[in-house]
N, C-alpha and C positions, 0 to 999 in steps of 0.2 A: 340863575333859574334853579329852583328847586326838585329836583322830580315829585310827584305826587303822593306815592309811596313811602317817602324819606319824610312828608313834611312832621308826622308825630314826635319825629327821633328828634329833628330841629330841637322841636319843644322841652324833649328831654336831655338834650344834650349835657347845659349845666347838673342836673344830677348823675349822670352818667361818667363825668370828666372825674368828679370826688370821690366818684365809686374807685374808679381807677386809677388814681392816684395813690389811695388811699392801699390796695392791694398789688399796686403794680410791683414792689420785689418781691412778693414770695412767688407770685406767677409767673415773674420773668425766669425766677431759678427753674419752677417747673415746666417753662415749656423750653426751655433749653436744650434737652434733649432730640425733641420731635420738630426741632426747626429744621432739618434736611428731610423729612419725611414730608411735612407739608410745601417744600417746595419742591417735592418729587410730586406731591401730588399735585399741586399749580400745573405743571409742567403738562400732564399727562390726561388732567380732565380738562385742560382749556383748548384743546384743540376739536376734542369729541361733544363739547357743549357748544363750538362755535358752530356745527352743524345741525342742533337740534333745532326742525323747522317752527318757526314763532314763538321764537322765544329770544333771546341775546344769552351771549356767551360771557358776557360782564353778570350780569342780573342771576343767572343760575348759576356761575361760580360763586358769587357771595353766599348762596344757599348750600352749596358744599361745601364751601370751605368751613362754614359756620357750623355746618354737621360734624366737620369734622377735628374741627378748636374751637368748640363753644367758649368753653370757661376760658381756656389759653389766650384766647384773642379779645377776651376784657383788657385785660393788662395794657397790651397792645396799644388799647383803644381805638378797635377796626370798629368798635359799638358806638364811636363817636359818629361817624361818620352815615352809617347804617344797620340795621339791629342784624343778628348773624342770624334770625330763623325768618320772619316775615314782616310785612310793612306796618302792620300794625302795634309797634315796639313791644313784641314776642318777650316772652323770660325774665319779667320782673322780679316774679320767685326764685329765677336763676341769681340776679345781681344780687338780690337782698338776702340770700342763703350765704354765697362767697362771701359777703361780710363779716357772716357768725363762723366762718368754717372753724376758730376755735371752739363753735361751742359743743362740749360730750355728747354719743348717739349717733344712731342711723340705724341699726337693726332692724329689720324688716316690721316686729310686732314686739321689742324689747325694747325702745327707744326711751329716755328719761321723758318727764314732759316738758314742751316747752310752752316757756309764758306765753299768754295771747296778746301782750303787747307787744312781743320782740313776732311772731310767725308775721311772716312774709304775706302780700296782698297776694290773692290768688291771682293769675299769670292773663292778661287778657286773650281773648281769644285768636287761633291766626285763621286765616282764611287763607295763604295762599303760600303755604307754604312750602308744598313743593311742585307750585306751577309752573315755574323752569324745567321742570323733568319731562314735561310733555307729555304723549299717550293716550289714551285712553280707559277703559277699566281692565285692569291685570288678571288675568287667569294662572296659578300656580302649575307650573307642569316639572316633568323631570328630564334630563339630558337626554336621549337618544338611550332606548335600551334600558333608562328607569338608574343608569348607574353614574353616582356620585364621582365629580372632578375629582380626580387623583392625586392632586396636588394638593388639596382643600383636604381629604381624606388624612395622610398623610401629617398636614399642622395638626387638625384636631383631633383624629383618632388615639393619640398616646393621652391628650391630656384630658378628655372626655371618658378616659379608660382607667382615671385613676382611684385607686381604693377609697377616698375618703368621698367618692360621688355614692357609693352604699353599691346594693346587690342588684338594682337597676337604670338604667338611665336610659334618656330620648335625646334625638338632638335632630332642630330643620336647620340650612342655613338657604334664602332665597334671595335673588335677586332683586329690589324692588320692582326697580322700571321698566326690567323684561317680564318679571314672574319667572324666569328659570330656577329650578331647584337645584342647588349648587352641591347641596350637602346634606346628606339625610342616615339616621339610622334610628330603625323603630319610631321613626316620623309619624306612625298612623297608629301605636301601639299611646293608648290614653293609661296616664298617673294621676295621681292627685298633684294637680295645680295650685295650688295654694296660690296667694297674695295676685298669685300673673290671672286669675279668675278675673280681677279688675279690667284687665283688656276687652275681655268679650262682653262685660258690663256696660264699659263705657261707648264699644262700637253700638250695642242695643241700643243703648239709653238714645245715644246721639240720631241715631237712623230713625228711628221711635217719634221723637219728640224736636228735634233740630239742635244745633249749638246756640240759638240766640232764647231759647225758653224759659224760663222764670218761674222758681215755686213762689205763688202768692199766699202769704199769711195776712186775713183779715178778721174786722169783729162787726158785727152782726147785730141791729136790734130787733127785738121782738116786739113791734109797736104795740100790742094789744097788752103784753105783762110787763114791758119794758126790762126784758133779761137782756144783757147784754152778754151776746156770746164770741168768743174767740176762737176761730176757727183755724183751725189745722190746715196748712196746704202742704207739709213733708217736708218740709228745710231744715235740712239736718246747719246751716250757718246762721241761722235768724241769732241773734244775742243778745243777752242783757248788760253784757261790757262795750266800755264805748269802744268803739270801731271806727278803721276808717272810712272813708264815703264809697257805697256800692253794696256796704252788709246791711241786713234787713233788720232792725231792731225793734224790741220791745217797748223801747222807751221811745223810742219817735212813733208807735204804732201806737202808743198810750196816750202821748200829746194828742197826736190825729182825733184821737178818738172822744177826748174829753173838751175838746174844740169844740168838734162836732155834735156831742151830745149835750153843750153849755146852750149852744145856739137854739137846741130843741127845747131849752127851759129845763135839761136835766142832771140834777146833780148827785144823784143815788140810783144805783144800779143791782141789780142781783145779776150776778157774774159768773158766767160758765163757760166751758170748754169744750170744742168738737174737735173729735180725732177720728171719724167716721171715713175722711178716703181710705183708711187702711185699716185690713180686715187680718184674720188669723192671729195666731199668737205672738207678741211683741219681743219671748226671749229666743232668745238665739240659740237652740240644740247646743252648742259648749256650753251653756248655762250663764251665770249672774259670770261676767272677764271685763276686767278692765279696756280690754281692745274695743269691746263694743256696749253701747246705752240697748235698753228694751228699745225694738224700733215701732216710734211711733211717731203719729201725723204730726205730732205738734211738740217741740224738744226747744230747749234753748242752749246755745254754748253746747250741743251733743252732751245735755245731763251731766260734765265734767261738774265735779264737788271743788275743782280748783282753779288756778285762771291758764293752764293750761289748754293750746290748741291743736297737740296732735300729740300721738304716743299715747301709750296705756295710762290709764286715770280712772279711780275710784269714779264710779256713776250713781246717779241719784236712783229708787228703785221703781220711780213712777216720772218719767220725765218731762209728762202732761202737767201733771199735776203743777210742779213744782214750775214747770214755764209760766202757768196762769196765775199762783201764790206771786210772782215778781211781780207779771202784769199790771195785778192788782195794787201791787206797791208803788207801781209809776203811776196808776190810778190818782190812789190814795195822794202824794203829790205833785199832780195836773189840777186837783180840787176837785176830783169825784170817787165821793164816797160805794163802796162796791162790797157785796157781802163775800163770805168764805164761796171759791168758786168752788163746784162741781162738774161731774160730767153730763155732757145733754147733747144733744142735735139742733143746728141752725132750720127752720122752717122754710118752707119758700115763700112766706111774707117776710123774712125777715131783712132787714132796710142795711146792705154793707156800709159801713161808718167811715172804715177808714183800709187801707190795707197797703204790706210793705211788700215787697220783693226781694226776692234772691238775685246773687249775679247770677250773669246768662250761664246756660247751661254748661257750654265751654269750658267756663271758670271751672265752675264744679268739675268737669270731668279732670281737668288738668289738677286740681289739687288734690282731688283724689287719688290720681295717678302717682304726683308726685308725693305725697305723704304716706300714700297707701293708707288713703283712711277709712275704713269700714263703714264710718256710720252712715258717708256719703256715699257708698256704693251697696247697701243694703237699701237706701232711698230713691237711686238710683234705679234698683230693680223693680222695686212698687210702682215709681213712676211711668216705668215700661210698660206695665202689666196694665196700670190704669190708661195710660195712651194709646192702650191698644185692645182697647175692652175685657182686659182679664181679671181676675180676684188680686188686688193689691197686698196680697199675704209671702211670705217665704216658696211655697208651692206653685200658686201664681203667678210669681214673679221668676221662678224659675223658668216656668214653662212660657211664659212671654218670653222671655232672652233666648231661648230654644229655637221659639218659632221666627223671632227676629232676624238672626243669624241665619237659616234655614231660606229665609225669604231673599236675603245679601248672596245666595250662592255659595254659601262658604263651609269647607267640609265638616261634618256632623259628626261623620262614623266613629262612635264612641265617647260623643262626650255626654255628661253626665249633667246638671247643673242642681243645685239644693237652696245656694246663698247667690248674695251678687258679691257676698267680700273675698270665697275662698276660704273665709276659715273652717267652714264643712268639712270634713276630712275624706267624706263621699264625693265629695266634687272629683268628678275625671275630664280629661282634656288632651288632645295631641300636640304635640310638638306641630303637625301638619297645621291643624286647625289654628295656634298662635302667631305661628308665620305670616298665612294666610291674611288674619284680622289685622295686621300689619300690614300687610301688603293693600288689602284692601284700603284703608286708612292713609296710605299713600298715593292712592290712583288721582289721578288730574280729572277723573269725573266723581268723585266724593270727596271734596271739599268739606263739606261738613263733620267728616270724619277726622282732618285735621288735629284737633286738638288730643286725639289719642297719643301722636308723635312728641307734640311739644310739651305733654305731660309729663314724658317717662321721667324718671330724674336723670342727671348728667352725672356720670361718674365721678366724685369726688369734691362736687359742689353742692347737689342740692335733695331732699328729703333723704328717703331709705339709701342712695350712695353716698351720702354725704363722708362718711369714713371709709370706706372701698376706694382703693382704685390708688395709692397713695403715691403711686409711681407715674411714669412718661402716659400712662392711659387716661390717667384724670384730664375729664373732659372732652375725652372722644366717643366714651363707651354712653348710651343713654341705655337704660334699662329698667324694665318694672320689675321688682322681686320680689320671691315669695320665699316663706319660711312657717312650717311647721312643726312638732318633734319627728325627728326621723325624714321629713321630706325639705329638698331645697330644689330654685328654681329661678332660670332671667330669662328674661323672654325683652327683645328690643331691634335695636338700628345701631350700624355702625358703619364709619365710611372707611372700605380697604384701600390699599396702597395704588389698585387699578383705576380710584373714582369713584368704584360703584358703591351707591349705598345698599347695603345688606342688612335685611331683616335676619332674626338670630332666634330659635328658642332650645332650651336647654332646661332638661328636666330628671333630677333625680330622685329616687325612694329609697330607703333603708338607708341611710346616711345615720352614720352615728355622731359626728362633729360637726356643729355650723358651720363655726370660723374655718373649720379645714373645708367642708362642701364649697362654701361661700370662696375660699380662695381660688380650688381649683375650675370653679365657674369661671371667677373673674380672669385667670390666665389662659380659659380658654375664648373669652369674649375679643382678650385683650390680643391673643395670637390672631385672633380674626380682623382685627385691628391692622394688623402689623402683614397681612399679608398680600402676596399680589397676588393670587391664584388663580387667574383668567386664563 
């Protein structure tokens, strides 16, 4: 008998067995060290899970243990058997990353590009992934008296105090499944967040709109002049390179559409483009930067000039324009002839023809997460502001994720928001508020929020950690990161030595070295890791 939850993995299992085969001695060297660590933890969270009421103590140990040797326990091949985050086989971004781990990059916003036939399928969605935790919705609160465990104090006080974090830093550590505040200093004191801005984007986006929702790009006829218009729905993934099944493309949208309009008797078109859901100005205050395209309703490949699908990339400087010039070219042949497109407005006579979709929203949030990709989380923010009746602009879309958050319960005091990517420099946020969205995101009554978790990347496998972590942490630590000049920043989950999973955020300014910020981060994520301090 199968359990019902397992039956996906079944199906995956042949490619899952190649995966691990194929990486099982470098992983085996590296989880060598943390092999007594994880049967200290076996030990010590199977007795306190076999008490969590409805639930099994089998079913949420594979949830922690998975937390807590994602990448390690490929090797293994515990993935054979069942996937380490949720039933719906979780972290395909995960396995198909540990393939390339030779390949150069991970820097937060400095990354080489990589080709868009080697990037990874975005991650399917999980629903349940940490229903074994139990609970209900989590309230953050702090120990008796507001004063941080002493022992927790103690690990990361020296290494959170070290000169290369610059002339300020913040730091929350919280319990998930309680909400207790474990560890805090300057918790409510707001910096500029860079890149971890993604988190609060992606809780809006998700609560906003749901994890199963779909940008639809379609084309439009105008029966009376017979313009055939292309309409913008904000999918920053639609493409004009072949892709695998799930991406929204151009050229299946072109078929569609020249099918349809052969069947009407039509084979010549005047050809236009609507990018009307989104309003305000399309550049981004850092100006013309390779980390991000103008954002607009209707982009293909994220305007990339190359076949690059994530990392900094020359962009096109109208990236409408040049979605509908392809268009036209799948047009031209489909066998419908189509004039030079322009800009216009779809009518409300006008007859939709054909239209593709985006993967669910999940998807997006988790490859966002994991690549830290800009273009997806400034679409992200429009998509907010339009779900929720606001001006689908930069301003707009700010103040949707504001009032989104606000609406979730989740502390305010100080945060600031301008972009949905972070790379504003005006963007402020607390350590408090990052915890929180975590924490939140793992409650057993927002499910939907899930896919913020299973997005972060995993230390040492997959997106911006992909080169982090290169020691016994690879693959415990999961974190979203941020990096600006001068500001650095991780904000995640990690499972300590007691069981418990722990949300983490960690925030510094006036940092004069990455790699040096960026390290003393990662040893202090990594002592978080390493500790039992219950």
């Amino acid at each position: 008998m199968v359990v019902p939850e397992l039956r996906p993995w079944r199906a995956a299992r042949p490619h899952v067995v190649r995966f691990a085969n194929a990486v099982r001695p470098r992983l085996a060297r590296a989880a060598a060290p943390v092999k007594p660590r994880v049967a200290r933890l076996t030990r010590a969270v199977k007795p306190q899970l076999a008490r969590v009421p409805g639930t099994t103590a089998a079913r949420t140990w594979q949830y922690t243990a998975g937390a807590a040797t994602a990448g390690l326990a490929l090797a293994a091949g515990v993935v054979t058997a069942a996937g380490p985050w949720d039933a719906n086989g979780q972290r395909t971004a995960e396995r198909d990353r540990a393939v390339a781990l030779e390949r150069p990059g991970g820097a937060d916003h400095d990354r080489k590009p990589v080709a868009a036939a080697d990037e990874p399928r975005p991650a399917p969605s999980a629903a349940s992934v940490l229903a074994g935790l139990g609970g209900g919705a989590v309230t953050v609160k702090s120990e008796p008296g507001g004063k941080p465990g002493k022992a927790l104090t103690d690990v990361l006080g020296p290494l959170l105090g070290s000169p290369a974090l610059g002339g300020s830093h913040t730091a929350a550590v919280v319990d998930v499944t309680t909400g207790k505040r474990l560890y805090g200093t300057g918790e409510t004191t707001a910096l500029t967040p860079a890149s971890t801005t993604k988190i609060a984007t992606a809780v809006a986006a998700l609560s906003a709109l749901g994890p199963d929702h779909r940008l639809t790009t379609r084309t439009a006829l105008e029966p009376d002049t017979r313009e055939l218009v292309l309409v913008g729905g904000g999918d920053p993934t639609l493409t004009a390179h072949p892709k695998p099944d799930g991406w929204a493309s151009l050229r299946t949208l072109a078929t569609a559409t020249a099918k349809s309009l052969k069947g009407r008797g039509i084979r010549e078109v005047t050809l236009s483009y609507d990018t009307t859901l989104y309003s305000g100005p399309e550049l981004h205050p850092i100006g013309v930067n390779d980390n991000l395209a103008p954002v607009s309703a209707l982009m293909a490949d994220e305007g990339r000039t190359d076949d690059s699908a994530s990392g900094p990339a020359t962009r096109v400087s109208d990236p409408a324009a040049d979605a509908a010039r392809k268009f036209a070219g799948f047009l031209q042949a489909a066998g419908i002839k189509a004039t030079a497109p322009g800009p216009s407005k779809a009518t409300g006579r006008a007859i939709t023809l054909a239209t593709v979709s985006s993967p669910p929203l999940s998807d997006l949030v988790e490859r966002m997460l994991t690549n830290s990709d800009n273009d997806i989380a400034e679409a992200l923010l429009r998509q907010t502001a339009a779900a929720t009746g606001g001006r689908a602009s930069f301003d707009g879309g700010a103040q949707a994720v504001a009032a989104q958050l606000k609406r979730l319960g989740l502390p305010m005091s100080g945060a600031v928001f301008h972009d949905g990517s972070g790379l504003n420099r005006d963007d402020r946020l607390t350590a408090d508020l990052l915890t929180a969205l975590l924490v939140k995101a793992g409650s057993a009554s927002r499910p939907d929020l899930r896919p913020v978790l299973t997005g972060l990347p995993v230390a040492g496998f997959t997106g911006t950690l992909t080169t982090r972590y290169t020691d016994g942490a690879a693959g415990i630590v999961r974190a979203k990161t941020g990096t600006l000049t001068g500001v650095n920043a991780l904000a995640g989950t990690v499972v300590d030595q007691d069981g418990r999973l722990l949300a983490f955020a960690f925030l510094a300014s006036g940092t004069t070295s990455p790699l040096d910020a960026q390290a003393a981060l990662d040893q202090a994520a990594t002592a978080l890791a390493g500790c039992g301090c219950g």
